[in-house]
mmCIF file of the N, C-alpha and C atoms, coordinates in Angstrom:
data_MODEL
# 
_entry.id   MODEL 
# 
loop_
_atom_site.group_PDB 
_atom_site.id 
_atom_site.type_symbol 
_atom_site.label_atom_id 
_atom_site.label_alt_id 
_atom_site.label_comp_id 
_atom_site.label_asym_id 
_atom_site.label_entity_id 
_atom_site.label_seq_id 
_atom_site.pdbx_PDB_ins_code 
_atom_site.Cartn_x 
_atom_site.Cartn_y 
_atom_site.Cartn_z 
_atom_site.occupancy 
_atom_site.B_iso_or_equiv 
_atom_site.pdbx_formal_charge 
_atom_site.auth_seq_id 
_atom_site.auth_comp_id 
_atom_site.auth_asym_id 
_atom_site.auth_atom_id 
_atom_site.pdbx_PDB_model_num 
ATOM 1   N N  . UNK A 1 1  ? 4.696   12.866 11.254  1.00 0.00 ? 1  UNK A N  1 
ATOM 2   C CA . UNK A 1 1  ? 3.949   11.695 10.897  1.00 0.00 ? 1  UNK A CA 1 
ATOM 3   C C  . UNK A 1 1  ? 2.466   12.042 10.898  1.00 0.00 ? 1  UNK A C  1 
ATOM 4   N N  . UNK A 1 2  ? 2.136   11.639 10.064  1.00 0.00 ? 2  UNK A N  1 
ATOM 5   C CA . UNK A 1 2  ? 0.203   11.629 10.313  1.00 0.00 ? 2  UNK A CA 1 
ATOM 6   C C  . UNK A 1 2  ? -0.377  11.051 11.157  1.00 0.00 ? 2  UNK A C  1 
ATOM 7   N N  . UNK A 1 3  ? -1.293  11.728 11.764  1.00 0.00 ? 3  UNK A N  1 
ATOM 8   C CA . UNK A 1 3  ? -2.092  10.944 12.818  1.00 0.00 ? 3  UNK A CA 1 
ATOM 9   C C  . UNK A 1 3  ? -3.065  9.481  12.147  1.00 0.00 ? 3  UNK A C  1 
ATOM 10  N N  . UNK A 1 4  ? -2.418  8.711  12.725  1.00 0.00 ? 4  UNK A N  1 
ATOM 11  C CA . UNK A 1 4  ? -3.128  7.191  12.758  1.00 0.00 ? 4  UNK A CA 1 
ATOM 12  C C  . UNK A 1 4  ? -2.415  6.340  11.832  1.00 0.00 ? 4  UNK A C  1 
ATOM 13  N N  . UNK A 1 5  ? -1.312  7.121  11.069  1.00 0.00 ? 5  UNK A N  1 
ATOM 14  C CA . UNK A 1 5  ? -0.322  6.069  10.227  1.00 0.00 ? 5  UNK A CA 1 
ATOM 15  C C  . UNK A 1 5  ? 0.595   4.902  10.922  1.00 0.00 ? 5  UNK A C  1 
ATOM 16  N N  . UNK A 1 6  ? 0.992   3.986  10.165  1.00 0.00 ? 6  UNK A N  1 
ATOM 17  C CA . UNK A 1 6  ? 1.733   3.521  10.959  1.00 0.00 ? 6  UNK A CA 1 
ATOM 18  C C  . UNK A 1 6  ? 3.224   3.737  10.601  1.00 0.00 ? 6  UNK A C  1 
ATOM 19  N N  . UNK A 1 7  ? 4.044   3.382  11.114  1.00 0.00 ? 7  UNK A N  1 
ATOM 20  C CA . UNK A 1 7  ? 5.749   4.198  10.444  1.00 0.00 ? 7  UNK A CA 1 
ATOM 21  C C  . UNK A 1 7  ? 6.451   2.766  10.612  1.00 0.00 ? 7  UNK A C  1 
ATOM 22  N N  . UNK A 1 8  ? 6.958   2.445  9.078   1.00 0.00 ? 8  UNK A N  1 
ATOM 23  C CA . UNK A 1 8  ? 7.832   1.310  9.620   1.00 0.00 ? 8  UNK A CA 1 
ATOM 24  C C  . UNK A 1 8  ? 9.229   1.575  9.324   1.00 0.00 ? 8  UNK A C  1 
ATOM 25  N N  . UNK A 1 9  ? 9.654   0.618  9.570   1.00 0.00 ? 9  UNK A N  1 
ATOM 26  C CA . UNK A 1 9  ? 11.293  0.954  9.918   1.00 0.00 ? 9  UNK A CA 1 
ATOM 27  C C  . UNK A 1 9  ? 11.659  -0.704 9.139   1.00 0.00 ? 9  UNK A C  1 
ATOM 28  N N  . UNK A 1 10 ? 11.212  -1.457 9.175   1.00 0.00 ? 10 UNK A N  1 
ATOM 29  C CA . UNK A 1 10 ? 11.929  -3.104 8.675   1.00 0.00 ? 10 UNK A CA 1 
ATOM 30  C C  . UNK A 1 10 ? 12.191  -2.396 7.054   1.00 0.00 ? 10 UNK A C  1 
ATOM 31  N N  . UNK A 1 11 ? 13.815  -3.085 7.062   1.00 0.00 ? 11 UNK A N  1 
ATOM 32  C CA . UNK A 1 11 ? 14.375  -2.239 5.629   1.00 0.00 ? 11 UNK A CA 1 
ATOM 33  C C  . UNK A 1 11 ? 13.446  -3.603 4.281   1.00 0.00 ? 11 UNK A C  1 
ATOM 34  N N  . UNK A 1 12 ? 13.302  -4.633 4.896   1.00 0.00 ? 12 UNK A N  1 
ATOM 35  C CA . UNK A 1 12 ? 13.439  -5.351 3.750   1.00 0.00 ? 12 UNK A CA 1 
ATOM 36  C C  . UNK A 1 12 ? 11.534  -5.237 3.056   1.00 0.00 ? 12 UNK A C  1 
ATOM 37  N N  . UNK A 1 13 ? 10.594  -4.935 4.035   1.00 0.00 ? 13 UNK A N  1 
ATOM 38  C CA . UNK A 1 13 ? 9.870   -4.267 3.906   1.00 0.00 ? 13 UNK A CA 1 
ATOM 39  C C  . UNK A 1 13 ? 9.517   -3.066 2.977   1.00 0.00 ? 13 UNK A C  1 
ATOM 40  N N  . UNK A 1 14 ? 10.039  -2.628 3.533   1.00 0.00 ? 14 UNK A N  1 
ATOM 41  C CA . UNK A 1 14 ? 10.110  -0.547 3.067   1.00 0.00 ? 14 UNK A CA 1 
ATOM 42  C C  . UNK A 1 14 ? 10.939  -1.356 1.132   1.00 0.00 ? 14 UNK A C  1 
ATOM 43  N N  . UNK A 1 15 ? 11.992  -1.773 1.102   1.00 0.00 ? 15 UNK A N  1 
ATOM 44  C CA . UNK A 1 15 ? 12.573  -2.296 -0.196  1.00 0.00 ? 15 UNK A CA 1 
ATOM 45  C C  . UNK A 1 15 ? 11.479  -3.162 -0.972  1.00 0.00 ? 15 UNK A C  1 
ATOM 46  N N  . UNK A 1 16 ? 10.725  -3.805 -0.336  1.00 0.00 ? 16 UNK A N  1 
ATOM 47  C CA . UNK A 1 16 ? 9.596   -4.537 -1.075  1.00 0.00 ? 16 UNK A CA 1 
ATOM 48  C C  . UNK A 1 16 ? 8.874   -3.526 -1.813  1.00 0.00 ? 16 UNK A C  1 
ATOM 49  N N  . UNK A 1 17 ? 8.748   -2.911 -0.606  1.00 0.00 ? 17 UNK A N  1 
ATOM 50  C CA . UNK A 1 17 ? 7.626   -1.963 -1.067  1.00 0.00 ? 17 UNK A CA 1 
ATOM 51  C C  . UNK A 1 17 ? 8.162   -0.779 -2.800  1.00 0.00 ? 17 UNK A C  1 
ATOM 52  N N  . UNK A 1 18 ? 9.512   -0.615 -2.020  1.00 0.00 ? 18 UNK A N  1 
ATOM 53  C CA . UNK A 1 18 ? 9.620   0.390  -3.544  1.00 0.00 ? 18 UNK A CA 1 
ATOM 54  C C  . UNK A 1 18 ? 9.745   -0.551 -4.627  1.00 0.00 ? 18 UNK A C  1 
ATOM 55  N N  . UNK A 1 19 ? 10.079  -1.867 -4.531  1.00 0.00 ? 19 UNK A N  1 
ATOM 56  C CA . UNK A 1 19 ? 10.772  -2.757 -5.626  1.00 0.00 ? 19 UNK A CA 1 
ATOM 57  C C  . UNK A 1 19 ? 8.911   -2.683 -6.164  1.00 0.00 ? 19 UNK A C  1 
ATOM 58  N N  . UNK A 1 20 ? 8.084   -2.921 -5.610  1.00 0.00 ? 20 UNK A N  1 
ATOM 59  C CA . UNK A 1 20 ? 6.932   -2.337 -6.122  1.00 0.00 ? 20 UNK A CA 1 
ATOM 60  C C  . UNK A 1 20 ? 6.549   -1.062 -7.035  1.00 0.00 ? 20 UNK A C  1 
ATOM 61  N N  . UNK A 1 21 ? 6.903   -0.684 -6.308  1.00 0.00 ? 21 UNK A N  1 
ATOM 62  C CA . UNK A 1 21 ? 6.818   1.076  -7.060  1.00 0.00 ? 21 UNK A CA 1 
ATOM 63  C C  . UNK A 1 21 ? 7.638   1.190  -8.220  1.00 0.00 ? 21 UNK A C  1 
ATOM 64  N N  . UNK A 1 22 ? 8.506   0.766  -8.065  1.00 0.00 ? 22 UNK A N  1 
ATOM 65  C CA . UNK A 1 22 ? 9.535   0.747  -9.533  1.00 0.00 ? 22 UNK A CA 1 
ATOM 66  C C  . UNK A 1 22 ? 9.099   -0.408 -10.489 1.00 0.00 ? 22 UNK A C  1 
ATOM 67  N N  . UNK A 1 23 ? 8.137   -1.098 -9.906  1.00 0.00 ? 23 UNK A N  1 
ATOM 68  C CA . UNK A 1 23 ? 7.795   -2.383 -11.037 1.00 0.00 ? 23 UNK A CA 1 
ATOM 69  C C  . UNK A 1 23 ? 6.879   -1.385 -11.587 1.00 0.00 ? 23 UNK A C  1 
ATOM 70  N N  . UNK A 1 24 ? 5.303   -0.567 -10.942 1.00 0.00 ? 24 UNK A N  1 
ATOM 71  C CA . UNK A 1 24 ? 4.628   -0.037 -11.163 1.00 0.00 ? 24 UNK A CA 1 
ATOM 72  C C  . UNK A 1 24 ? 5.001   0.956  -11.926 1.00 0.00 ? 24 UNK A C  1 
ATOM 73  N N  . UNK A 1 25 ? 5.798   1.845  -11.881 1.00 0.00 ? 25 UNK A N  1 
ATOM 74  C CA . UNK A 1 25 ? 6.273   2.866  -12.811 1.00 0.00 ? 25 UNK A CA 1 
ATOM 75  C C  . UNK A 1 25 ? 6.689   1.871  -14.138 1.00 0.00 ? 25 UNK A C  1 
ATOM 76  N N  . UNK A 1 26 ? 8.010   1.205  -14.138 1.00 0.00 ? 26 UNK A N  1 
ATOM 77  C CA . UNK A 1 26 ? 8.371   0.605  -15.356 1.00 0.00 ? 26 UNK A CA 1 
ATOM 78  C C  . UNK A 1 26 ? 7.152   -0.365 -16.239 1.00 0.00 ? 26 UNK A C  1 
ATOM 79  N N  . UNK A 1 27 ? 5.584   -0.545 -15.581 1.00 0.00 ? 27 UNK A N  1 
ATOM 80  C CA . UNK A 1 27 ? 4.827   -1.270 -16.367 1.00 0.00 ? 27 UNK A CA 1 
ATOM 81  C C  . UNK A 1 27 ? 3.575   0.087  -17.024 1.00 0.00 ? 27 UNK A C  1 
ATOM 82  N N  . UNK A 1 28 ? 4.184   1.240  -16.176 1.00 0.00 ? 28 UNK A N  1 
ATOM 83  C CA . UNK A 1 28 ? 3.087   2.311  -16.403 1.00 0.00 ? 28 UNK A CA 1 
ATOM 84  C C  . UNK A 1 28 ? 1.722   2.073  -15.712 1.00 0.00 ? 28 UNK A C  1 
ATOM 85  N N  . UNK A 1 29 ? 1.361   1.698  -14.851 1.00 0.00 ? 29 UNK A N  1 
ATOM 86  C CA . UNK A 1 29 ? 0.479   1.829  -14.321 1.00 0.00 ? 29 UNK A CA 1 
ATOM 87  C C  . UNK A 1 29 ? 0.433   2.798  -12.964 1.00 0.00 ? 29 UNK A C  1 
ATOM 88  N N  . UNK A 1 30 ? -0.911  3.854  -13.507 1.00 0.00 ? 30 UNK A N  1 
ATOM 89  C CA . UNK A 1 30 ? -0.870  4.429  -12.606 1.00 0.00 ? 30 UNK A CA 1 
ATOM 90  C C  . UNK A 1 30 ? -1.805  4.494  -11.047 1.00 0.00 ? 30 UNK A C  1 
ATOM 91  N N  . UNK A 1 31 ? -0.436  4.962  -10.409 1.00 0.00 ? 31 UNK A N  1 
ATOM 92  C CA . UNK A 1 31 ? -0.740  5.057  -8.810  1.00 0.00 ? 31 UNK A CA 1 
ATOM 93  C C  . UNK A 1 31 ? -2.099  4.604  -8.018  1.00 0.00 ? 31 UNK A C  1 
ATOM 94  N N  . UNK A 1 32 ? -3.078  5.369  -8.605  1.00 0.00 ? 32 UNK A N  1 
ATOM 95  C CA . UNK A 1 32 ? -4.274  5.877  -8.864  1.00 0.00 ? 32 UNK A CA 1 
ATOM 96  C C  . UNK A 1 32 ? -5.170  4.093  -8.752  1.00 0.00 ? 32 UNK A C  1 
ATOM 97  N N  . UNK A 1 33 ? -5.029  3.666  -9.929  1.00 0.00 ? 33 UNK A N  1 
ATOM 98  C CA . UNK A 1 33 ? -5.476  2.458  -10.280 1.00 0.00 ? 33 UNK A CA 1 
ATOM 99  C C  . UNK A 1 33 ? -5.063  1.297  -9.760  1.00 0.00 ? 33 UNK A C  1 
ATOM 100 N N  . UNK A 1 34 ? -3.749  1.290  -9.293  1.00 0.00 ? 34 UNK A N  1 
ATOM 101 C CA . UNK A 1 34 ? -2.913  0.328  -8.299  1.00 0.00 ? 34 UNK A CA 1 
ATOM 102 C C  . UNK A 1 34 ? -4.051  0.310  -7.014  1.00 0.00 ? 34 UNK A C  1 
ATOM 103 N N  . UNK A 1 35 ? -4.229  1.242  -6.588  1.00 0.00 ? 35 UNK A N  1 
ATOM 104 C CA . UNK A 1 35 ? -4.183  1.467  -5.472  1.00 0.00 ? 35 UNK A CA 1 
ATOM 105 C C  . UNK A 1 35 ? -6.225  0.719  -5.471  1.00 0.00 ? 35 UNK A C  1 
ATOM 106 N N  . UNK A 1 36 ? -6.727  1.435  -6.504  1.00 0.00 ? 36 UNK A N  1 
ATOM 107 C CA . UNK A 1 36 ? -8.274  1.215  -6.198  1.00 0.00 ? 36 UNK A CA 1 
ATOM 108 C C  . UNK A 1 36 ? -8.557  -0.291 -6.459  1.00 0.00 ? 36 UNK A C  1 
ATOM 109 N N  . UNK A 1 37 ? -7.519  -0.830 -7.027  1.00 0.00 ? 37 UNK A N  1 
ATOM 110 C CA . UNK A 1 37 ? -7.369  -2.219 -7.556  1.00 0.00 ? 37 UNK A CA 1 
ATOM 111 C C  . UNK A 1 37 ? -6.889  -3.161 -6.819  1.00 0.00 ? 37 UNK A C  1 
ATOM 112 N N  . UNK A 1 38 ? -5.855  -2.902 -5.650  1.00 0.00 ? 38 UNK A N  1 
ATOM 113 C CA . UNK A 1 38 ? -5.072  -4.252 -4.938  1.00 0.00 ? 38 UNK A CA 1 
ATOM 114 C C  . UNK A 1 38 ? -5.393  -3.376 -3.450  1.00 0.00 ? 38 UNK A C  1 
ATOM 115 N N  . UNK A 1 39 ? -4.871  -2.142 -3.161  1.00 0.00 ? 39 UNK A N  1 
ATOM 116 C CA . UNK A 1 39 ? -4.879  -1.513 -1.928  1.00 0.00 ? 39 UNK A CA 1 
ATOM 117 C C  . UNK A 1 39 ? -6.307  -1.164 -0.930  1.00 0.00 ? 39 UNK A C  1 
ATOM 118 N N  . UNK A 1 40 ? -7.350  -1.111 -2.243  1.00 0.00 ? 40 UNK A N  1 
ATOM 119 C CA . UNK A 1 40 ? -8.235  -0.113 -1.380  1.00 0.00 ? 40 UNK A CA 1 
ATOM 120 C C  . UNK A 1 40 ? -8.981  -1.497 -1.074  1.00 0.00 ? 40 UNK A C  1 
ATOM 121 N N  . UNK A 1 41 ? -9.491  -2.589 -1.863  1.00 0.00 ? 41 UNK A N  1 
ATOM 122 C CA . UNK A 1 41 ? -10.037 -3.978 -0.972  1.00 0.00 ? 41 UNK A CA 1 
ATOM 123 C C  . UNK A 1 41 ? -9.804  -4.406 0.177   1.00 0.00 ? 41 UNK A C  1 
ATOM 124 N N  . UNK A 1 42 ? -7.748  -3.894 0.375   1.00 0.00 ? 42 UNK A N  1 
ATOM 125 C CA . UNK A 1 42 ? -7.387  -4.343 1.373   1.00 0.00 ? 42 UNK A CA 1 
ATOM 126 C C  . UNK A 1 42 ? -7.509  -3.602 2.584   1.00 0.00 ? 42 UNK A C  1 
ATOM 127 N N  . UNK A 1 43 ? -7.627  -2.753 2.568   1.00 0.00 ? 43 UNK A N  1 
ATOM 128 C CA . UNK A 1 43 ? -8.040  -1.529 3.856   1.00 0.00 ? 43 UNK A CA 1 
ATOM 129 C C  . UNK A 1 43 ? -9.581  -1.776 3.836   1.00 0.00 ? 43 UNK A C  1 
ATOM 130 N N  . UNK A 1 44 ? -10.598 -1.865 2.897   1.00 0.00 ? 44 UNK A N  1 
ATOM 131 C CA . UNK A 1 44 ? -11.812 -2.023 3.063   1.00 0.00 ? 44 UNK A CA 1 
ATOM 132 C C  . UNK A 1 44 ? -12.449 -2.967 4.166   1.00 0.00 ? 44 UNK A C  1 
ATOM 133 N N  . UNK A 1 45 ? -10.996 -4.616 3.986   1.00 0.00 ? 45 UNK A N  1 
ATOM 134 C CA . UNK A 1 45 ? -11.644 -5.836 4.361   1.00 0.00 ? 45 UNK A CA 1 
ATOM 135 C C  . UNK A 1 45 ? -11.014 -5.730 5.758   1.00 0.00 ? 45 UNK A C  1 
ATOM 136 N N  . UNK A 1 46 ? -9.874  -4.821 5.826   1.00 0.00 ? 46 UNK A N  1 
ATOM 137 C CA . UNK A 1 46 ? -9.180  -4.719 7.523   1.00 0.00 ? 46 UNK A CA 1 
ATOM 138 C C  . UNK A 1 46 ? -10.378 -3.488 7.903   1.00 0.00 ? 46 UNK A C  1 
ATOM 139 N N  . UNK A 1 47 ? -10.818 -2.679 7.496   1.00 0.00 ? 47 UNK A N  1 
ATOM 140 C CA . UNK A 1 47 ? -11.625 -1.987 8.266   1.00 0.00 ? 47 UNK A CA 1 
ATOM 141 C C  . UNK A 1 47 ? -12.826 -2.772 8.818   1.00 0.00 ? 47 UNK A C  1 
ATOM 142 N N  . UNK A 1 48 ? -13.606 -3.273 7.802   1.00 0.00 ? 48 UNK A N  1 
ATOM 143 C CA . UNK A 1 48 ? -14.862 -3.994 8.068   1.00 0.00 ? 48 UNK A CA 1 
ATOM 144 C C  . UNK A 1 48 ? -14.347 -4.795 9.209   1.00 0.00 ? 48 UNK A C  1 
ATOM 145 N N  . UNK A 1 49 ? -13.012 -5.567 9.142   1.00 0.00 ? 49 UNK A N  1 
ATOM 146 C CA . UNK A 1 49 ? -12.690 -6.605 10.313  1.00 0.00 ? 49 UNK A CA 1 
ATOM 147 C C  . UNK A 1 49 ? -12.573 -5.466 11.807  1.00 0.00 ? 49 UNK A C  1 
ATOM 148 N N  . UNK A 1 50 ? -11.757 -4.327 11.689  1.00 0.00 ? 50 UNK A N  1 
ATOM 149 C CA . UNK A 1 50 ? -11.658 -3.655 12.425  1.00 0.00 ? 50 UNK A CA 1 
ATOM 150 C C  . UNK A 1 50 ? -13.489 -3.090 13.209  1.00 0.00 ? 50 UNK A C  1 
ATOM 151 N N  . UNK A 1 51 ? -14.176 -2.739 12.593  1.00 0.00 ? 51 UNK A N  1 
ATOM 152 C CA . UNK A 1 51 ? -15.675 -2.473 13.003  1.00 0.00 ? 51 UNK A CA 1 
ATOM 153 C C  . UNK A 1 51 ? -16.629 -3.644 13.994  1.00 0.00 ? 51 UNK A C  1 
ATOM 154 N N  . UNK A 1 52 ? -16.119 -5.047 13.353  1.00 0.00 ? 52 UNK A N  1 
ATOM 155 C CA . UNK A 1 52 ? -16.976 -5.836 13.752  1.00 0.00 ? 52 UNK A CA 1 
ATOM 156 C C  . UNK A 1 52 ? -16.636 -6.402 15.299  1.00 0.00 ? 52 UNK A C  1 
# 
């Protein structure tokens, strides 16, 4: 595991998550752009919360 990840185990979770990934592949959008687009705001706005 990487240091500071978190590891989950809830199946219906982890299934969200790929039912994601397989939406993302079948609409062609890539990884890359997903991520700077919905993911990276969201780690931005938990970090800033995390700092303050």
């Amino acid at each position: 595991m990487l240091a500071g990840a978190y590891q989950h185990d809830d199946a219906q979770l982890i299934e969200a998550c790929r039912a994601d990934f397989e939406q993302l592949y079948g609409a062609g959008e890539d990884f890359s752009s997903f991520h700077d687009r919905v993911t990276g705001p969201l780690l931005r706005t938990r970090c800033a919360e995390a700092s303050a």
